[in-house]
C-alpha positions as a printed Julia matrix, in Angstrom:
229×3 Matrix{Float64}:
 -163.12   19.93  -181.37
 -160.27   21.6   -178.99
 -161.31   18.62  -176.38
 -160.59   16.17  -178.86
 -156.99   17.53  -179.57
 -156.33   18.02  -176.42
 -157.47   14.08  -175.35
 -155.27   13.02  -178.93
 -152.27   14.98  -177.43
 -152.48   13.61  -173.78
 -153.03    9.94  -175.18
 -149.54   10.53  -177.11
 -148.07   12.24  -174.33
 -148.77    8.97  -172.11
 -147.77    6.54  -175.2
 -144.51    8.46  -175.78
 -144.15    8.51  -171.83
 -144.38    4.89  -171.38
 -141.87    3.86  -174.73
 -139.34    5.53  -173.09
 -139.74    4.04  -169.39
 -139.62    0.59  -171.75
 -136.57    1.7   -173.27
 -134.79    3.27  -170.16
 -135.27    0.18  -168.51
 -134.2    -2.22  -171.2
 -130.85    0.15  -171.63
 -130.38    0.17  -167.45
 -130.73   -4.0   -168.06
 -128.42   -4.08  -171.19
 -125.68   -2.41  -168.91
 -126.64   -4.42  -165.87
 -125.67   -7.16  -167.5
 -122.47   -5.95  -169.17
 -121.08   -5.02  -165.98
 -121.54   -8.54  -164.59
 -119.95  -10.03  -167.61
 -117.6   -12.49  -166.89
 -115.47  -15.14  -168.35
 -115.97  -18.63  -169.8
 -113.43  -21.66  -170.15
 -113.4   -22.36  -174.06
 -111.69  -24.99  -176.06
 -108.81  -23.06  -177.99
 -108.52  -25.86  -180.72
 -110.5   -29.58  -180.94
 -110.41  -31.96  -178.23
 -111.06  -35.69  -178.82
 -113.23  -37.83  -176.89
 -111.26  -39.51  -173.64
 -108.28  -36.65  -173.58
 -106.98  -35.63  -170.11
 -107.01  -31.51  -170.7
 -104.53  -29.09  -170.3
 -103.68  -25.28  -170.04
 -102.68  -25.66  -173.83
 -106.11  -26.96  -174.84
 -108.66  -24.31  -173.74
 -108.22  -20.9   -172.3
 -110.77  -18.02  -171.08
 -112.9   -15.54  -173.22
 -115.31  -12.65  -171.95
 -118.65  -13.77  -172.01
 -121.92  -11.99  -171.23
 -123.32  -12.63  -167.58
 -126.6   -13.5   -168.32
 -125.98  -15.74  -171.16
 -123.36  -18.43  -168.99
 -124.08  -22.09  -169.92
 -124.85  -23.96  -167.12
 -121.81  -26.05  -165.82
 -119.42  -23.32  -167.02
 -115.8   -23.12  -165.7
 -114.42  -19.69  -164.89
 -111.19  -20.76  -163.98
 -108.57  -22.87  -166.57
 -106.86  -24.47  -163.43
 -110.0   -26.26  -162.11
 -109.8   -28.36  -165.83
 -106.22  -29.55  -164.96
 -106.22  -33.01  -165.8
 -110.2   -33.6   -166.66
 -111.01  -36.18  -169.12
 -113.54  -35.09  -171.99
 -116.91  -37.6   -172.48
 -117.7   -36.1   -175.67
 -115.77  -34.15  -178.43
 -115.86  -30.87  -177.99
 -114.83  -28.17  -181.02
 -112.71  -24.9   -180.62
 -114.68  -22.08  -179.22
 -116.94  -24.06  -177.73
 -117.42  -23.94  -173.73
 -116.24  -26.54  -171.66
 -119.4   -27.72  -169.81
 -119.61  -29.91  -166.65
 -121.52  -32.64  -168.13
 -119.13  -32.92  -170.99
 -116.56  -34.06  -168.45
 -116.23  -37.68  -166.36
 -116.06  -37.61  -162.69
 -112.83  -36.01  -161.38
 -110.01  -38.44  -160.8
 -110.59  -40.78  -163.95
 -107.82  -41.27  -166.22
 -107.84  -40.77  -170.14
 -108.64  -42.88  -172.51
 -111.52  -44.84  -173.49
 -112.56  -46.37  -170.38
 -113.46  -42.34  -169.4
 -116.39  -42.55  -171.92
 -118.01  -45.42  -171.1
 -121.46  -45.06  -169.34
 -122.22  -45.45  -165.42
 -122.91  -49.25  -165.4
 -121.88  -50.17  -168.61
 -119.34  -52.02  -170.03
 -117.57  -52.17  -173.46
 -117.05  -55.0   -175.55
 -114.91  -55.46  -179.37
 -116.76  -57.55  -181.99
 -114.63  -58.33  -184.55
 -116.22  -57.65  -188.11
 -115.23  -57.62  -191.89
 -116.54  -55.44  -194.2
 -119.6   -56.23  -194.89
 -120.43  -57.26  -191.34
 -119.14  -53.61  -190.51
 -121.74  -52.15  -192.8
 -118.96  -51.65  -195.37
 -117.11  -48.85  -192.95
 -120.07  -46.58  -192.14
 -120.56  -48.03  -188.25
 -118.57  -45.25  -186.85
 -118.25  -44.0   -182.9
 -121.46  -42.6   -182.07
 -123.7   -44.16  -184.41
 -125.96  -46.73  -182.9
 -126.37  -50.46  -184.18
 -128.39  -53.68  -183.7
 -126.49  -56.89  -183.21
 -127.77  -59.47  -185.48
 -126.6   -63.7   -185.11
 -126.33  -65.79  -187.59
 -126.98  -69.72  -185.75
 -129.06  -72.66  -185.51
 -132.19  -72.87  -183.79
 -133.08  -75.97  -181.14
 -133.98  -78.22  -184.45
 -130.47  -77.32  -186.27
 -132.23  -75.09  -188.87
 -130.32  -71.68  -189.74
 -131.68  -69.02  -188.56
 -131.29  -64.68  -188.34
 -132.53  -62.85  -185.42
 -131.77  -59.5   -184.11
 -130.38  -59.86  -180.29
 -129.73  -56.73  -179.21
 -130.94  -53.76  -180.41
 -129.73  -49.23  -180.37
 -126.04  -50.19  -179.13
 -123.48  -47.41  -178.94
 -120.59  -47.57  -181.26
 -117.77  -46.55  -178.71
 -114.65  -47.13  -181.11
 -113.73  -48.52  -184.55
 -110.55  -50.38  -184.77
 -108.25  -48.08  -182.06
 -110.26  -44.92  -182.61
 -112.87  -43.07  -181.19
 -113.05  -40.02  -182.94
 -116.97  -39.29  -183.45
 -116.27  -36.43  -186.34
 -115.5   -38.44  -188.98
 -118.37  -39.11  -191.91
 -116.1   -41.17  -194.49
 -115.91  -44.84  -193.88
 -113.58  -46.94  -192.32
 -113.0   -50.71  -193.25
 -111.96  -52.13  -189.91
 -111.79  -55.53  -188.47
 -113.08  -54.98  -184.97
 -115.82  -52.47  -183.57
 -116.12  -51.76  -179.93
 -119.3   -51.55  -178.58
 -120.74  -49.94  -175.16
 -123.52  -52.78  -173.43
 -125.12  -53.19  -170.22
 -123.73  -56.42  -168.07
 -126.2   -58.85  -169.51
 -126.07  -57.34  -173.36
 -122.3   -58.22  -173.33
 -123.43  -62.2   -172.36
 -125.64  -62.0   -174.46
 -122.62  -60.61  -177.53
 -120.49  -63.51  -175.84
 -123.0   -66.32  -176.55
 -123.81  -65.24  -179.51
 -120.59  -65.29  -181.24
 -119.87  -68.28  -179.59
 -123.13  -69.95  -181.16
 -122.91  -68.2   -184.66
 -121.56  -65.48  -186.66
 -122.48  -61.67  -185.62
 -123.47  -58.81  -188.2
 -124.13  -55.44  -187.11
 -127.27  -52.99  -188.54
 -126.82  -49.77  -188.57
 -130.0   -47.58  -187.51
 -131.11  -44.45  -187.16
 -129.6   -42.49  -184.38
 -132.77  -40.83  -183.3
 -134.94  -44.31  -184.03
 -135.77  -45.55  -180.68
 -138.3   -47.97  -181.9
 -137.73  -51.92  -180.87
 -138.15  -54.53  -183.87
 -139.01  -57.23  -181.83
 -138.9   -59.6   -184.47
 -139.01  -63.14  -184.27
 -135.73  -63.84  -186.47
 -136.0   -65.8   -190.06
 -135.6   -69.35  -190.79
 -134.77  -71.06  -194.76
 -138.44  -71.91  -194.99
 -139.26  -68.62  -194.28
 -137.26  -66.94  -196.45
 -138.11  -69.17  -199.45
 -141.49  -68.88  -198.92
């Protein structure tokens, strides 16, 4: 019976012995990494899309050193004059990849993909899906034409392009829509020949998808008799 208690006490000697290595250790790493805190460029108020920054736009904060984003800037000076991609809200860090390559200038031409190339379709309001095409959605490019026999058809041309601006804006926070009468669009080289012919050739309506709806229609458009059955 005494070897028993004995083995119970020793077994709750070792358990006790081994919580507190766990917990010496995690307190020895808790201040470990409060003593290589650092700081972290933040936004101090909401930057737009395409907006050279300044010293008045974002500003440093103490931030934990193991918890650093990656692409984080610990000094406000090396953000002088860097134009933003993507909105970015106040508080939030000011990332790397949220930036274009140093030297562009602001504006819209900063936000426009490596390669790609941005082209205005002008719309009405139902061609503008009544106002709710904003920047940042995505949309497919529908014509409106004839087909090699002169019968009207609809077919989808191009299909998950960017909204890059409505009208002269290209604020991506908005949710209420705009009735515009232009939409600017962000294409590859041959997607913008392929906008140019078509409005050429026929009248353009844009369908707005899904954002996260990656899936390709690949229809093969709609003709009178087919849509009278």
């Amino acid at each position: 019976m005494k070897g028993t208690r004995a083995l119970v006490m020793l077994l709750l000697s070792v358990i006790a012995g081994v919580a507190a290595m766990i917990l010496a250790a995690r307190y020895i790493n808790e201040q470990r990494l409060a003593s290589s805190a650092g700081s972290v460029v933040v936004a101090t108020r909401d930057i737009e899309l395409g907006q050279p920054l300044n010293a008045s736009m974002v500003g440093l904060v103490p931030w934990p050193g193991g918890s650093v984003p990656n692409g984080a800037f610990e000094k406000v000076e090396a953000l002088d004059g860097r134009v933003l991609r993507t909105q970015i809200l106040k508080g939030e860090p000011v990332l790397e990849g949220k930036l274009a390559p140093v030297g562009t200038k602001g504006g819209l031409s900063a936000v426009i993909g490596q390669g790609r190339r941005a082209i205005t379709v002008k719309v009405n309001e139902v061609v503008g899906v009544a106002g709710f095409a904003l920047p940042g959605n995505y949309v497919d490019v529908l014509v409106n034409t004839q087909d090699d026999r002169e019968r009207p058809v609809s077919k989808i041309v191009l299909e998950r392009i960017l909204v890059l601006a409505v009208a002269q804006e290209a604020t991506r926070d908005e949710t209420k829509p705009r009735v515009v009468n232009a939409v600017t669009l962000e294409v590859t080289p041959g997607e913008a020949e392929r906008i140019d012919l078509a409005r050429s050739v026929g009248t353009l309506s844009l369908v707005l998808r899904n954002q996260i709806d990656q899936i390709q229609a690949r229809t093969d458009g709609i003709r009178k008799a087919d849509l009278l059955g």
